[in-house]
C-alpha positions as CSV (number, residue, x, y, z in Angstrom):
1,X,0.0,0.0,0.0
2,X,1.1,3.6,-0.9
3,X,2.1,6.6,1.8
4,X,-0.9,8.6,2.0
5,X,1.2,11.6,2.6
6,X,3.3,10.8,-0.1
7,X,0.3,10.0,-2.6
8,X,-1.3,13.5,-1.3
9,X,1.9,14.9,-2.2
10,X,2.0,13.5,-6.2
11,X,-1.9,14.6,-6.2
12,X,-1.4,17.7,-5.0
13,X,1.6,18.1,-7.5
14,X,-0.2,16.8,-10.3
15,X,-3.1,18.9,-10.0
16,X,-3.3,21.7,-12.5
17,X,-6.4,23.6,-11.1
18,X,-7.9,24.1,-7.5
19,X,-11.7,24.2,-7.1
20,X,-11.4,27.1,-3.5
21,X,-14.0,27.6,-1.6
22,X,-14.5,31.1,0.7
23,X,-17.5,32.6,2.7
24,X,-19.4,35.6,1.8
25,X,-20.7,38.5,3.8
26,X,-23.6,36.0,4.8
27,X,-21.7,33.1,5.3
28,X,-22.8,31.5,2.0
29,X,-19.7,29.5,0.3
30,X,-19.0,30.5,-3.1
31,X,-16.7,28.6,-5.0
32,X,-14.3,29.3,-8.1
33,X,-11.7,27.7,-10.1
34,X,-8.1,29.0,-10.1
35,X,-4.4,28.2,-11.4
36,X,-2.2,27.3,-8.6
37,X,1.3,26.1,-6.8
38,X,2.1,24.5,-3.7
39,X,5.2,23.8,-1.5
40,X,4.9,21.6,1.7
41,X,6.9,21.8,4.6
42,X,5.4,24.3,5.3
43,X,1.7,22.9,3.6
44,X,1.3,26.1,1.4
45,X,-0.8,26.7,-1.9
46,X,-0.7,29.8,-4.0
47,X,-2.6,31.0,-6.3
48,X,-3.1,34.0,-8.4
49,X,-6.0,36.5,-9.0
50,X,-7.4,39.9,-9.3
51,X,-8.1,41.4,-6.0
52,X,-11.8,42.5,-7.1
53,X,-12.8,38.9,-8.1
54,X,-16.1,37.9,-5.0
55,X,-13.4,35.3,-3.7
56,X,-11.1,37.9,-3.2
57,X,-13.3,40.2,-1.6
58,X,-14.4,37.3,0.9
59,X,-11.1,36.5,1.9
60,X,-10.2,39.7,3.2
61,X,-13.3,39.8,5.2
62,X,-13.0,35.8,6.5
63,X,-9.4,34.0,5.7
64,X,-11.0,30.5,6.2
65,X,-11.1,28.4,3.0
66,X,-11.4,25.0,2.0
67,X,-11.3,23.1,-1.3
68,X,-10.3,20.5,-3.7
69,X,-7.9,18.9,-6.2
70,X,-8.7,16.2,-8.3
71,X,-5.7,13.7,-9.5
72,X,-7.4,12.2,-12.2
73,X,-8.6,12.7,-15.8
74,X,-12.2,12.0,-16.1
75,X,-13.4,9.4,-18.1
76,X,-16.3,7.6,-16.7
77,X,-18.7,7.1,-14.3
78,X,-17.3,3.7,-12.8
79,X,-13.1,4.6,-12.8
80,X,-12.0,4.9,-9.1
81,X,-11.7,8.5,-7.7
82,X,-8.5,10.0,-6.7
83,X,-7.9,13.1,-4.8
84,X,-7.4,15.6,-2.1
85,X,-9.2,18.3,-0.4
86,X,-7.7,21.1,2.3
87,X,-8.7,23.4,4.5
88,X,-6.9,26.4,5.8
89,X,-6.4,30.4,5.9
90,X,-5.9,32.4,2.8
91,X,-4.2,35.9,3.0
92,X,-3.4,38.3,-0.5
93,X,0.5,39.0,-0.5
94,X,2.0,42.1,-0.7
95,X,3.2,43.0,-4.5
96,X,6.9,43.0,-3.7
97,X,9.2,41.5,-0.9
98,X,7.6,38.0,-1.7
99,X,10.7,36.6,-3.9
100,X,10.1,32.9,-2.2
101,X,6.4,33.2,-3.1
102,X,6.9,34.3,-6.7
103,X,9.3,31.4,-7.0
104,X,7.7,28.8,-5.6
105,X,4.5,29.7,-8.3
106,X,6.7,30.5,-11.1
107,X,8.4,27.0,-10.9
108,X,5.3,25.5,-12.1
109,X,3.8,28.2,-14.0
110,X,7.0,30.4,-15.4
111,X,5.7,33.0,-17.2
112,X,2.7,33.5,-14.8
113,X,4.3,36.8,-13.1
114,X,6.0,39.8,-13.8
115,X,6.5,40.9,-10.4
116,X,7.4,44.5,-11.9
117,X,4.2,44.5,-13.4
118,X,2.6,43.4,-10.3
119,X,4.0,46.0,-8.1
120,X,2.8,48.5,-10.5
121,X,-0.6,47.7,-11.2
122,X,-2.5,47.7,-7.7
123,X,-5.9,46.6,-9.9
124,X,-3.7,43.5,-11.5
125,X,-3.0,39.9,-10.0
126,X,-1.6,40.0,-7.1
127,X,-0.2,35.9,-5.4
128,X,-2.3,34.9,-2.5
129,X,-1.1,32.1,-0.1
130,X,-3.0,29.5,1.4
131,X,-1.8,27.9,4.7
132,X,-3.2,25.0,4.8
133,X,-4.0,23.6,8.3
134,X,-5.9,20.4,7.2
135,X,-5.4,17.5,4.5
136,X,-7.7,14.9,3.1
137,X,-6.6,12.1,0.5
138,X,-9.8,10.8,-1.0
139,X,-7.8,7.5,-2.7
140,X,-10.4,4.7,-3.6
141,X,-7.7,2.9,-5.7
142,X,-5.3,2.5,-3.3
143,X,-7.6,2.8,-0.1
144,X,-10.8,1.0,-1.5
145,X,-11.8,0.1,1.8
146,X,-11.6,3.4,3.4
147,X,-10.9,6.2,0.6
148,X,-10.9,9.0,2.9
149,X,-7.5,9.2,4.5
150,X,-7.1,12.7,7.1
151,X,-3.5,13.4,6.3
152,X,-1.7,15.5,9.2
153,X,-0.8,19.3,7.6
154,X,3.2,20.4,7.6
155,X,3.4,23.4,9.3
156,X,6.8,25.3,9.8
């Protein structure tokens, strides 16, 4: 049988797009679809975005989010499910002094920031980190018993 860290790891690695969920004004979640990176050791995830997009907005106001990766191209209704979901606290970082940030994204995604760009254009993309404080591997291929495998979080 597999490490579940180490398969949440690959998953997480693999993943090309989170699905992030954050809380509005009311409490209601309201879910979006973004481009990201991640580091662990420290468990982080960043991702980037325009700081007048709703999840943007509701971050500020409430830092808690929660989502999902999936580790698996679709195919059909019957193929096993693979994955991992995380919860955690999402701040937007500053436009400069965040070198390890903008390399940690832009070793996955290299031409994703101009940080001179960044810093100039309050209205632009700015990186937003995600500290995550809570794993889940959702594995039915190697853990078809019991899928849902709570992963301990790396923190620094």
């Amino acid at each position: 049988m597999e490490d579940a860290r180490t398969l949440l790891e690959d998953y997480v690695r693999s993943g090309k797009v989170i699905q992030l969920a954050t809380l509005d004004a009311t409490g209601a979640p309201v879910v979006c679809n973004l481009w990201f990176a991640s580091e662990f050791g420290p468990d982080r995830i960043w991702f980037m975005s325009r700081p007048n997009r709703e999840h943007c907005v509701n971050l500020r106001s409430d830092p808690r989010v929660a989502g999902a990766i999936l580790a698996i191209e679709l195919e059909g209704i019957e193929q096993d499910v693979r994955g991992v979901t995380f919860s955690g606290q999402a701040r937007e970082l500053p436009t400069t002094g965040i070198d390890e940030q903008i390399a940690g994204y832009t070793s996955r995604w290299p031409d994703a920031i101009d940080p001179v760009a960044m810093a100039a254009d309050p209205d632009g993309h700015h990186l937003y980190e995600i500290t995550v404080s809570r794993w889940v591997l959702f594995d039915e291929q190697y853990y078809p018993d019991q899928p849902r495998q709570p992963v301990p979080a790396q923190r620094s």
